[in-house]
N, C-alpha and C positions, 0 to 999 in steps of 0.2 A: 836119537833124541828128537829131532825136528819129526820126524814118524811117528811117535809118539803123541807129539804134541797136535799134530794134524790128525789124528786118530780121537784125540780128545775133544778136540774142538769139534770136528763130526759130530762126537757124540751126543755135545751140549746142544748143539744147531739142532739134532735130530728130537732132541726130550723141547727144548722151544718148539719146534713145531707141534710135537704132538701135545705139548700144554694147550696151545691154541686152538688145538682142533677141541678137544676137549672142553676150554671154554666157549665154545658151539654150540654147546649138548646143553640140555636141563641136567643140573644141583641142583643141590642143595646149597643155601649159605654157606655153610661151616666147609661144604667141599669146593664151594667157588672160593673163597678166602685162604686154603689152602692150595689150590692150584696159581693161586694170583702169585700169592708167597713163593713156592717154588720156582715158579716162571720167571719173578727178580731177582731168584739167587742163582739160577741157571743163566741168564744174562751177565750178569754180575761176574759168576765165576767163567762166562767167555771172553768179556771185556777184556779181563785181568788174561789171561789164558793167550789169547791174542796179543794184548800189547807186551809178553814178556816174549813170544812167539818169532812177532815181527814188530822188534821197539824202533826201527828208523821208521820215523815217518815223513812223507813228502809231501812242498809245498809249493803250491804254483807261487815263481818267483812274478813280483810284478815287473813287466816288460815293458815300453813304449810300445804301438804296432811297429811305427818307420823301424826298431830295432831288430824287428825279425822279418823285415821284407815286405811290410804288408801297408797296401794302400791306406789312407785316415780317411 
């Protein structure tokens, strides 16, 4: 499953990248507006993709320095 899911996520990373190269290029409106669109959905559906992926997320705890050894 996590194979999968790292195979998936590739493959959204890889269609993002080449929307972007793509918006590079001379469109047309209708074909910029349509790569724009896909580009949010492809984001969108990595977002979601990722955080079911890898749903712990970390967070720097806040620490004094003197707690961790460190001169002020």
């Amino acid at each position: 499953m996590l194979d999968e899911n790292l195979a998936r996520i590739r493959a959204h990373r890889n269609n993002i990248h080449r929307y972007r190269r793509l918006l590079k290029t001379r469109l047309s409106q209708l074909e910029r507006q349509f790569i724009e669109r896909r580009l949010a959905e492809e984001r969108s559906a990595l977002d979601d993709l990722a955080a079911t992926t890898f749903p712990v997320g970390f967070r720097a705890a806040e620490t004094p320095a003197g707690a961790m050894g460190m001169a002020q």
